[in-house]
Phi, psi and omega in degrees: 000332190283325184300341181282318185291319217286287167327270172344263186315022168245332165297310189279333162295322164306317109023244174347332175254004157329139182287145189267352157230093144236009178231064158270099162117045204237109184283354189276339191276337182277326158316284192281019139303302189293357176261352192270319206257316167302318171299344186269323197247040192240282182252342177263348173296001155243023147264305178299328201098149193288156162054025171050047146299130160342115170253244183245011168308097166242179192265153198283011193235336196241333171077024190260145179299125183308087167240133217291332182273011173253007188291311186306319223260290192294003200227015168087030190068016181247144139303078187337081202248281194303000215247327179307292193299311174316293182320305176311319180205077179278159180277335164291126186318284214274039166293168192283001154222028158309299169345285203278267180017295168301292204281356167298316186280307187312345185271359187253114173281011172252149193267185170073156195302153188032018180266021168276305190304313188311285147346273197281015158266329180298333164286308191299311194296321165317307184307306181300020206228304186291316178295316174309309195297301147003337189303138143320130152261167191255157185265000000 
């Protein structure tokens, strides 16, 4: 069964790197941007900041404030989605969203193996939706 779920979620993070325009104008891609953006100001906005404006976030090597809406920008004009998901769920417990992790999956109400997990990637993958929409174009 774990191989099964294991498998799901691999389906749904792969799911998750589809390029965001090939569903441009896709009402199923704008729902989940608008649920991905109640879930970004739920759990990342008292770190990121609202509309992934500078919050109290900085990158750890330069100590200047994080802002989400240069990630496309800082990555060669791509959005980084594996770089993302990675980020997200570093393998170290006590990575800088570990926190916030946790309580993205406790906040999740379906029972049976792994659908809690199964949920809460889906909420970080909507979040990840939202954060794409949001890049500075360059100009």
């Amino acid at each position: 069964m774990k191989h099964i779920v294991n498998g799901l979620a691999l389906v749904l993070i792969i799911g998750c790197l589809t390029p965001p325009q090939s569903y441009a104008g896709d009402e199923v891609q704008d729902a989940r941007v608008k649920q991905g953006k109640l879930w970004y100001d739920k759990y990342c906005t008292p770190c990121h900041g609202p509309g992934g404006a500078p919050g109290s976030a900085v990158f750890p090597t330069t100590k200047k404030p994080i802002d989400l809406r240069t990630i496309s920008e800082r990555n060669g004009g791509e959005f980084p989605s594996m770089k993302w998901w990675e980020l997200i769920f570093s393998s170290h417990p006590s990575g800088v969203h570990g926190k916030a992790w946790e309580r993205v999956r406790s906040d999740q109400t379906e029972t049976g193996e792994g659908a809690r997990d199964m949920a809460a990637h889906s909420v970080v993958a909507n979040i990840e939706r939202y954060v794409e929409s949001i890049q500075k174009k360059n100009k």
